[in-house]
C-alpha positions as CSV (number, residue, x, y, z in Angstrom):
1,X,0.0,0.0,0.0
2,X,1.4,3.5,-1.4
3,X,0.6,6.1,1.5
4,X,1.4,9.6,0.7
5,X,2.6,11.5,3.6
6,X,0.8,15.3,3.8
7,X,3.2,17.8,2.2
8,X,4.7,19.9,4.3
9,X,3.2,23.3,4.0
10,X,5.7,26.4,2.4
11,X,6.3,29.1,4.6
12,X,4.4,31.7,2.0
13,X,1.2,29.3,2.6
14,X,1.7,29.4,6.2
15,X,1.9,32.7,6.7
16,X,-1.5,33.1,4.4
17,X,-3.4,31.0,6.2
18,X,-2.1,33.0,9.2
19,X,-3.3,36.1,8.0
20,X,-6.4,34.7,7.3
21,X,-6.9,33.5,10.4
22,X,-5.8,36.9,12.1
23,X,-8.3,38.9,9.3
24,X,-11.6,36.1,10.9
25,X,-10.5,37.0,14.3
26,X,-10.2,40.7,13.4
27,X,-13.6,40.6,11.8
28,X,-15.6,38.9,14.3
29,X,-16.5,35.6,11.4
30,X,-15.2,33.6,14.3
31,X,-18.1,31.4,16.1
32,X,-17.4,30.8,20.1
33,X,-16.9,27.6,19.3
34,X,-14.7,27.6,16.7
35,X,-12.2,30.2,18.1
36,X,-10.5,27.9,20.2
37,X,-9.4,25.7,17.3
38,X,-8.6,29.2,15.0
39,X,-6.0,30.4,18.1
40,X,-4.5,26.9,18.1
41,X,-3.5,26.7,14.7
42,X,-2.6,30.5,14.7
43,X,-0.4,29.3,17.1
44,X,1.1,26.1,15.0
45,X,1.5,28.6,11.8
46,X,3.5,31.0,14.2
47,X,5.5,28.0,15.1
48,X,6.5,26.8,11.3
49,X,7.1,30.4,10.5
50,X,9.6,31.2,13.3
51,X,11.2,28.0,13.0
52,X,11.6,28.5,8.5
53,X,12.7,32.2,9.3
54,X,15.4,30.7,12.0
55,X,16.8,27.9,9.5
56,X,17.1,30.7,6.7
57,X,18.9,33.2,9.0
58,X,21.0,29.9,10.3
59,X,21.8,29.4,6.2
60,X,22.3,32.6,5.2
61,X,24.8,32.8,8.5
62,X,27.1,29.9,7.0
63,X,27.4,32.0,3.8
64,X,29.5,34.3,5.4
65,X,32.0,32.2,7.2
């Protein structure tokens, strides 16, 4: 059996989905019960982004030695 794992997402759709999720939150879309789940994926996207941005600065850093 050929399982696919789930691509891993690129750091310019992260940050998308991020500011989609900041722009429902902004604009009161958000149900009560759906906010919870919205703030923990904000929270996963912040993650992925930090940790991208950190490995670029770490690659960009090796250039110059």
């Amino acid at each position: 059996m050929n399982k696919q794992q789930p691509e891993e997402p690129t750091y310019q759709s992260a940050w998308t989905e991020l500011q989609k999720i900041v722009n429902d939150l902004q604009g009161g879309s958000v149900g009560i019960d759906d906010l919870t789940v919205k703030i923990d994926r904000a929270a996963e996207l912040v993650r992925f982004c930090r940790e991208r941005l950190r490995s670029t600065e770490d690659a960009v850093g090796r250039l110059g030695q």
